[in-house]
C-alpha positions as CSV (number, residue, x, y, z in Angstrom):
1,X,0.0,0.0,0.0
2,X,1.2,3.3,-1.2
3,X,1.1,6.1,1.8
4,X,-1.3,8.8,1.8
5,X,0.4,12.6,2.5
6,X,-1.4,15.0,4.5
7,X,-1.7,18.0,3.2
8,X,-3.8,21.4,3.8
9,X,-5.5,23.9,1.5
10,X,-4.4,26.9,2.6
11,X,-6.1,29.6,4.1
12,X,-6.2,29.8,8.1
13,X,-8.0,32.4,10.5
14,X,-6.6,35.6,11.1
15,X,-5.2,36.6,14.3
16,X,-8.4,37.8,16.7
17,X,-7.0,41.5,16.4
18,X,-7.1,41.8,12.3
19,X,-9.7,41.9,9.7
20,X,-9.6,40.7,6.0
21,X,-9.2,44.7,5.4
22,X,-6.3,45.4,7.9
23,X,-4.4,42.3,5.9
24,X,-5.3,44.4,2.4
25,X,-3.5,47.4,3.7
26,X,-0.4,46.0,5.6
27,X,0.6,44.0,2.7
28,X,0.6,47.2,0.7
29,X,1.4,49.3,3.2
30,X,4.0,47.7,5.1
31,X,5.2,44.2,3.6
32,X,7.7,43.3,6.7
33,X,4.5,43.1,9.0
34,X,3.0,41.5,6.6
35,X,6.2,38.8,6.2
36,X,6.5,38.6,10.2
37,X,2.6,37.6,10.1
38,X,2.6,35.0,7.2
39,X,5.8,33.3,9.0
40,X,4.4,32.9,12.6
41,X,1.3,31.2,11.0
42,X,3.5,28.8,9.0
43,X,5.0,28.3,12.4
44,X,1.8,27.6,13.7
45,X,0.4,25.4,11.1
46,X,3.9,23.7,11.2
47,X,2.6,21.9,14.3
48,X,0.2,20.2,13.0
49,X,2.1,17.6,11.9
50,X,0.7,18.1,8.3
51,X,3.1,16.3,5.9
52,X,2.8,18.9,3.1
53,X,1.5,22.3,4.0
54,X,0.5,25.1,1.9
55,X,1.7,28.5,2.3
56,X,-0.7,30.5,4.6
57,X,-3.4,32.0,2.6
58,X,-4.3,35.1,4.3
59,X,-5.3,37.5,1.6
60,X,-8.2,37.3,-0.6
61,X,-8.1,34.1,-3.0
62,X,-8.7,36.3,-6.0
63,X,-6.9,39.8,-5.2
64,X,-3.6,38.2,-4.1
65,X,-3.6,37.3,-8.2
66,X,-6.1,39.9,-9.7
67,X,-4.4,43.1,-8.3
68,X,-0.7,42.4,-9.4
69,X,-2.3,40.9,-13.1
70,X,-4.3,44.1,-13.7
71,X,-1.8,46.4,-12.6
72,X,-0.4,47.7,-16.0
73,X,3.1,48.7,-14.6
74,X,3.1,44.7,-14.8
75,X,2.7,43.5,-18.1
76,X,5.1,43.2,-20.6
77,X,4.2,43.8,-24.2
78,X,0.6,42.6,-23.8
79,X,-2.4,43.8,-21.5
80,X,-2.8,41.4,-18.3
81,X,0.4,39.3,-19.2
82,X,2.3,39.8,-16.3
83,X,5.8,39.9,-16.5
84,X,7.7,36.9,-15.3
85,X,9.6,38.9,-12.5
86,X,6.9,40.4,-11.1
87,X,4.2,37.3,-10.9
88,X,5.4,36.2,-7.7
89,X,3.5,34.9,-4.6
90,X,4.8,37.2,-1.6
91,X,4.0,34.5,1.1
92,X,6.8,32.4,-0.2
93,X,9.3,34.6,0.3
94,X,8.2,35.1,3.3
95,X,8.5,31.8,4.7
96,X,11.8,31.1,3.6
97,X,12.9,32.4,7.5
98,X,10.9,29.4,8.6
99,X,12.5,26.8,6.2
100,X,15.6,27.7,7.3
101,X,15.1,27.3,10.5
102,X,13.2,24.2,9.9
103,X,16.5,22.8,7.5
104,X,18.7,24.0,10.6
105,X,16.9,21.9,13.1
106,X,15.9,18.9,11.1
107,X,18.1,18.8,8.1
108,X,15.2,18.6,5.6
109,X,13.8,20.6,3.2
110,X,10.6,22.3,4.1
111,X,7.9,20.5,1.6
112,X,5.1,22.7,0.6
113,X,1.8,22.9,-1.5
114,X,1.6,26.2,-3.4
115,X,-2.1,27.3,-4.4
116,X,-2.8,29.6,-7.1
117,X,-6.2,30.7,-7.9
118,X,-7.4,29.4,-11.5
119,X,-7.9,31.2,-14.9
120,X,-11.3,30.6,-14.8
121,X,-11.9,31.8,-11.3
122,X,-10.1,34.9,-11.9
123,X,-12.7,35.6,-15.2
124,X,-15.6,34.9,-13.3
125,X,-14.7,37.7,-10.6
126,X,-12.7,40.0,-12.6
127,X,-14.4,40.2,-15.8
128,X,-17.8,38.0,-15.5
129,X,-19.1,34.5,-16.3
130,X,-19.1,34.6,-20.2
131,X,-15.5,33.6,-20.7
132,X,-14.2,35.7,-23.4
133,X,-11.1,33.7,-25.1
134,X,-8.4,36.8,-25.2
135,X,-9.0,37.6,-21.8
136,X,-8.8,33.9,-20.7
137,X,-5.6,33.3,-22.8
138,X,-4.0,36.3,-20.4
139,X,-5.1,35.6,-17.3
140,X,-3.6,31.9,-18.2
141,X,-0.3,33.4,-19.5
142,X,0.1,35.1,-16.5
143,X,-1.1,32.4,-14.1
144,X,1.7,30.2,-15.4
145,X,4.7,32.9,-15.0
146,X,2.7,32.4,-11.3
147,X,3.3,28.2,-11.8
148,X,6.7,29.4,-12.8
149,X,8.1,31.3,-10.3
150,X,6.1,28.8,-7.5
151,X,8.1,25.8,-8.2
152,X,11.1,26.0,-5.6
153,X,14.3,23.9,-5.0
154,X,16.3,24.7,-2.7
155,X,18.2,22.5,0.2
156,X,15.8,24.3,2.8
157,X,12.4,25.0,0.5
158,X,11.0,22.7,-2.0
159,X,7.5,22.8,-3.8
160,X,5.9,19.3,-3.8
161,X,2.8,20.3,-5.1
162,X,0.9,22.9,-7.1
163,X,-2.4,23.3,-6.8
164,X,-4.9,25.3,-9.0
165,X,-7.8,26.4,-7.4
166,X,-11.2,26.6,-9.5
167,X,-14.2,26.6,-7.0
168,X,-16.4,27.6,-9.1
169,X,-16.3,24.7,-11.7
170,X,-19.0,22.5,-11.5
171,X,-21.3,24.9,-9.0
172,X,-21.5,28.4,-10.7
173,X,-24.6,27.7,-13.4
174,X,-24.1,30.8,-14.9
175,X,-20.6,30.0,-16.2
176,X,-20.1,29.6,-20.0
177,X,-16.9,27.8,-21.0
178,X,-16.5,25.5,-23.9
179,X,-14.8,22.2,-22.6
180,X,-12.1,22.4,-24.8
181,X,-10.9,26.2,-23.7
182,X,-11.0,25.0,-20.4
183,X,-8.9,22.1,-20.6
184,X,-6.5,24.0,-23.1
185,X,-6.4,27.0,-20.3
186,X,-5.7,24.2,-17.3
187,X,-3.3,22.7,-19.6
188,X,-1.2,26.0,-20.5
189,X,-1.5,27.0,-16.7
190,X,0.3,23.9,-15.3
191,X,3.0,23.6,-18.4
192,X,5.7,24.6,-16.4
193,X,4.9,22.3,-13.4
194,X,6.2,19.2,-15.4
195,X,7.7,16.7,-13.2
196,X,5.7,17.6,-10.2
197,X,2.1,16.6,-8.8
198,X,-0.5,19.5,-9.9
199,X,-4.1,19.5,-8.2
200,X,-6.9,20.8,-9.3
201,X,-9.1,21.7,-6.1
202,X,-12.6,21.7,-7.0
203,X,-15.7,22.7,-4.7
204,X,-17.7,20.4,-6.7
205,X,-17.0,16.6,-8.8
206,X,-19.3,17.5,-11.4
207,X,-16.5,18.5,-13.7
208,X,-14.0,16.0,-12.8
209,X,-14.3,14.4,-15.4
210,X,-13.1,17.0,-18.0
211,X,-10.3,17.0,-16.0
212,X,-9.2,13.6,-17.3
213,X,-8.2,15.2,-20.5
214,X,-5.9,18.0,-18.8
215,X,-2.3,16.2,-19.2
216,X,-0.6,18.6,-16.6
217,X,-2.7,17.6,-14.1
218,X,-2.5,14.5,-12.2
219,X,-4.5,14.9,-8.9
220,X,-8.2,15.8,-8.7
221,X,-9.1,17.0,-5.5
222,X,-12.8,16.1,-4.4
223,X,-14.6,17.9,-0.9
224,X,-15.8,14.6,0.6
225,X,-15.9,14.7,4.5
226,X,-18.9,16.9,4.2
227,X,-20.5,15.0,1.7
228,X,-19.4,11.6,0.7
229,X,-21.5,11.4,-1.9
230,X,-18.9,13.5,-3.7
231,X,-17.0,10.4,-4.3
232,X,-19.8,8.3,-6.2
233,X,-19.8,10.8,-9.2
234,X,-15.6,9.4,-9.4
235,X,-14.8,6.2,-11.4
236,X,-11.9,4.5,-10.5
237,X,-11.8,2.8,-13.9
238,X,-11.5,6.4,-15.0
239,X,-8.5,6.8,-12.5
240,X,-6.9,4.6,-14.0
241,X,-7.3,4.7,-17.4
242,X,-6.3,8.6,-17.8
243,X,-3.6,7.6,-14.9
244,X,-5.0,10.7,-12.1
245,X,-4.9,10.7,-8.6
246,X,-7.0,11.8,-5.8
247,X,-7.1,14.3,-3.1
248,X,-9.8,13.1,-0.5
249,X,-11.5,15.6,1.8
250,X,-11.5,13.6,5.3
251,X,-12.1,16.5,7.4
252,X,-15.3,18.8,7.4
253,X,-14.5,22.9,6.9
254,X,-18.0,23.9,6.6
255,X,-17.3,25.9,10.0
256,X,-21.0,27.2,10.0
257,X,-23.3,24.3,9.1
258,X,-21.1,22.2,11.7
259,X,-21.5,24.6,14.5
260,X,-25.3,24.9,13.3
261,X,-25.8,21.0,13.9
262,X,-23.8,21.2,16.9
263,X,-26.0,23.6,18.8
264,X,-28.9,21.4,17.4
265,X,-27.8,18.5,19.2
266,X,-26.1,19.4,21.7
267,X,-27.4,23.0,22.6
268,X,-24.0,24.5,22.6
269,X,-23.5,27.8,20.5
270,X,-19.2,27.6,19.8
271,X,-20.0,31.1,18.1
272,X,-21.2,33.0,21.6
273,X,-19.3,30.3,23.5
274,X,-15.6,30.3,21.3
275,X,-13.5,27.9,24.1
276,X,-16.4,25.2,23.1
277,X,-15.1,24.9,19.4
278,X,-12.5,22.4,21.2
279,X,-15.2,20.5,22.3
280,X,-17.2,20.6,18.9
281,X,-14.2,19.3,17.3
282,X,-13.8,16.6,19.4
283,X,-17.3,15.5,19.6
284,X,-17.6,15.5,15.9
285,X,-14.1,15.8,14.3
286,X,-12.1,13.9,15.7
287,X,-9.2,11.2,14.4
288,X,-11.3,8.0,14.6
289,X,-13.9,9.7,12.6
290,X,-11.6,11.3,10.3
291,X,-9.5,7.6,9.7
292,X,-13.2,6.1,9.4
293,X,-13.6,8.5,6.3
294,X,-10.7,7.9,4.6
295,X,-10.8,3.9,5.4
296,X,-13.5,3.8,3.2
297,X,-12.6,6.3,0.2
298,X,-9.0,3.6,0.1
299,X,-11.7,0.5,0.1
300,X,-13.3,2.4,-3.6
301,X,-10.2,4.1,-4.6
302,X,-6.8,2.2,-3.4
303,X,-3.4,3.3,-4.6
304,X,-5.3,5.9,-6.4
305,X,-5.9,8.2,-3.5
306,X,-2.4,10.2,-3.1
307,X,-3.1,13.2,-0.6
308,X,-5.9,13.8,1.9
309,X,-7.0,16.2,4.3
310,X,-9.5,18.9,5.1
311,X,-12.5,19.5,2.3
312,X,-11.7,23.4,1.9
313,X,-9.4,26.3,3.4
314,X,-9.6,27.0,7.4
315,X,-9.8,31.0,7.1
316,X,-13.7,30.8,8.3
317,X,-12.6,29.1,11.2
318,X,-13.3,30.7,14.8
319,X,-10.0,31.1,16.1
320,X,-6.7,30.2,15.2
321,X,-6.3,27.3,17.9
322,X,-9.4,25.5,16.3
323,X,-8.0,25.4,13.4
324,X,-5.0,23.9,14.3
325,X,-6.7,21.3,15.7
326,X,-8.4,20.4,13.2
327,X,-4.8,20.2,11.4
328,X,-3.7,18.3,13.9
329,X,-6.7,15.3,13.9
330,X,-6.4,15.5,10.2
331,X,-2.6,14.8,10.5
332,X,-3.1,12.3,13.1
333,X,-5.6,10.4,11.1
334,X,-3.7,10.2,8.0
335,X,-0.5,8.9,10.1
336,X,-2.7,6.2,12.1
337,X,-3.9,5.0,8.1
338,X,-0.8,4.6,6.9
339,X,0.5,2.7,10.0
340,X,-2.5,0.4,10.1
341,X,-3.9,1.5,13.2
């Protein structure tokens, strides 16, 4: 049996003093703040125990890549074609204190997922949900200089994964893409990723199977703790005949629907009571529950499930320390799997 690497999506709760806002401005305003934020929340996240982590995603999803794409003092010789040296991912730089000081203590590289929001996703919020094809063939140019410029290798810092995220695939009706400009778009954004595993993270499975026809990427990643019926609409004939992976969602994100059941069951509000989320977590979260799920995703999918964790991102999360727990069971769960506990 092959083992399955945790890993996490990204995003993680801000500290209790900052707003989505305050985050906007300091990374503008004053970057080295910003740097000394993003690396004691890689710290943090570091204790999970997470085999792969991504880089924390603090700002928006869509305006960390939106702003520095539409900025014309960015492009080269075409309009939203951002130059190579300037489509770079500030959190990565950032963390490279960390690394080091992981390398120093361990002697290993740091190994880290690196998320970047997809072509698609970017039209959708930028320029609406008719996909025009000039406007998608510079968002994708510019996405890949992203790809580019996100695959590290250094003896202290190395990308094991990139991950495209399109949420909107499969859930937004109002989208308008023909299948082949998508898959020609996925295709052009993870080109310079060869040699590496590429997810696609999708909110929905619906259009997983367009996926099978994008060469550059190998891993599909399906939200199934919260609903395990995500996993029907998956063939593993499929797996294997187009040779893709899986990333399993074994942990439930869905911060407000679980608190929502909690309080129904157990009369507990986490959001007037905030030390209770431990408990909630716990009750309903916890690493026997979380192995249980992915136990039965192996039993369908075998060897073709590569990386599991939580469904989504942890930024709607109540606190920090939640979160991280969370992590933690996720981490604990994939670990006791793989051993055969």
């Amino acid at each position: 049996m092959e083992h399955v690497i945790s890993e996490d999506i990204g995003s993680f709760p801000l500290p209790k003093r900052l707003t989505r806002k305050d985050i906007e401005g300091m990374v503008v305003s004053d970057p080295d703040q910003y740097d000394l934020l993003v690396q004691d929340v890689m710290r943090m996240k570091m204790l999970s125990g997470v085999d792969v982590l991504t880089y924390p995603q603090l700002q928006d999803m869509v305006s960390q890549f939106l702003y520095p794409i539409t900025n014309p003092k960015n492009w080269g010789d075409d309009p939203l074609v951002i130059k190579e040296d300037k489509a770079n991912i500030q959190e990565l730089s950032a963390i490279e204190r960390v690394a080091k000081e992981h390398y120093d203590s361990s002697g290993e590289a740091l190994g880290i997922r690196v998320c970047i929001t997809g072509p698609v996703e970017l039209h959708i919020r930028g320029y609406g949900h008719v996909i025009h094809a000039d406007v998608l063939g510079s968002l994708t140019k510019s996405l890949s200089n992203f790809v580019k410029n996100g695959i590290l290798r250094k003896k202290h810092l190395e990308t094991r994964v990139i991950s495209i995220d399109e949420p909107s695939l499969g859930v937004d009706p109002q989208l308008i893409i023909e299948d082949e400009e998508l898959m020609i778009a996925l295709d052009k954004v993870s080109d310079p990723a060869k040699g590496i595993d590429v997810q696609i993270h999708l909110h929905s499975p619906l259009e997983a199977e367009k996926i099978y026809g994008v060469e550059g990427i190998n891993i599909i990643g399906v939200e199934s703790a919260a609903t395990p019926s995500s996993l029907d609409v998956i063939s593993k004939r499929d797996l294997d005949k187009y040779d893709k992976f899986l990333r399993v969602g074994i942990a439930r994100t869905d911060i407000d629907a679980m608190a929502a059941e909690y309080r129904d069951a157990t009369g507990i509000d986490i959001w007037r009571n905030t030390s209770k989320a431990f408990q909630m977590i716990d009750d309903t979260e916890d690493t026997k529950i979380i192995t249980r799920r992915l136990e039965i995703a192996y039993k369908k999918f075998g060897n073709r499930i590569k990386y599991a964790g939580p469904d989504c991102g942890l930024g709607g999360f109540i606190h920090q320390e939640a979160a991280l727990k969370l992590l933690k069971n996720a981490a604990m769960a994939v670990s006791r799997f793989n051993a055969g506990v």
